[in-house]
N, C-alpha and C positions, 0 to 999 in steps of 0.2 A: 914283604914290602910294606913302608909305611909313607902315608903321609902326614904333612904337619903345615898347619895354616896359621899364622901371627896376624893378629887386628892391629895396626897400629895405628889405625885412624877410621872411626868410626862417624860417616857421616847424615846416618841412616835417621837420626833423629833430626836435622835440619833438613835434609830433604824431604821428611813426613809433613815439617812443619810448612814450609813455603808448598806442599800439595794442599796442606788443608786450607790454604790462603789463595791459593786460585781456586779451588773449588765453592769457595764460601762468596766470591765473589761471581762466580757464574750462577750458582744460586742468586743470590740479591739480583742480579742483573733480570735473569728472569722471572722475579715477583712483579720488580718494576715494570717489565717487559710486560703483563700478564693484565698489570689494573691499566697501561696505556693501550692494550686491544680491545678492553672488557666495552662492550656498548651495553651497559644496563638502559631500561627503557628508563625515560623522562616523563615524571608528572612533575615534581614538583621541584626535582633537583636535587634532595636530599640522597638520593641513593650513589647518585652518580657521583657526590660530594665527601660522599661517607667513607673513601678510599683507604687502606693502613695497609705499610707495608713493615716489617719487622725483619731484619736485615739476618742476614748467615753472619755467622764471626768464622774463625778458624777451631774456637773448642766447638760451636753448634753449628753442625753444616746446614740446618735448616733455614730456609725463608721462608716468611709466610705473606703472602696476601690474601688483603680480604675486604672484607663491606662492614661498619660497624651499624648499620641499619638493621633493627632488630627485626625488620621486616624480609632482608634483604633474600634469605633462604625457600619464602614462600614464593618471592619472586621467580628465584632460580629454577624450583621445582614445582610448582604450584600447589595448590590446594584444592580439596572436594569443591570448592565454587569458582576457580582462576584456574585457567590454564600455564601450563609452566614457560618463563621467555628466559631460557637461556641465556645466560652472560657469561659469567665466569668459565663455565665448562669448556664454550667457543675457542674461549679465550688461551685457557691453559692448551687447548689441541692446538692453535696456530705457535703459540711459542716452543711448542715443543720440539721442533728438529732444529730450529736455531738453536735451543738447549741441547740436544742431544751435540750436536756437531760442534760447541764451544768446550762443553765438558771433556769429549775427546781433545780436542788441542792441549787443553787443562792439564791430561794427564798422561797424556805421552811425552816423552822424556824428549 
């Protein structure tokens, strides 16, 4: 007994492509999502100001946010004389099941 399979239509490369385009977009979704929860503390505004968000495409599923404030890490974590106030970290934990749960929709057929 044999079998025998014919491809005559392979659609396997547009369907990858329109996955990587939802998923690139629920990244971005949740960078933006990420600096709109962040509560950096306020002295003087620059931090809370200093926001960048760098989008996911469909070749980079990456997004990234973040603080261009060269300070902004000490804040996060602190230092042998400052205590650490948390921002970002908060932040990335409250968007996360909203991530989790848009990613699945994403990629369930």
């Amino acid at each position: 007994m044999s079998v025998s399979i014919a491809v005559t239509r392979n659609d396997l490369p547009k369907i990858a492509s329109a996955l990587a385009g939802k998923v690139a977009a629920v990244n971005t979704k949740a960078a933006f999502d990420c600096i709109a929860q962040a509560r950096p503390p306020v002295d003087t505004g620059n931090l809370k100001n200093a926001t960048t968000v760098t989008a996911a495409t469909a070749g980079d599923l990456t997004a990234i946010a973040g603080w261009n404030a060269e300070y902004a890490p000490h804040v996060e974590y602190g230092t042998s004389r400052m205590a650490a106030q948390p921002f970002a970290r908060p932040a990335s934990e409250a968007v996360k099941p909203g991530w989790i749960a848009a990613m699945k929709q994403a990629v369930t057929p």
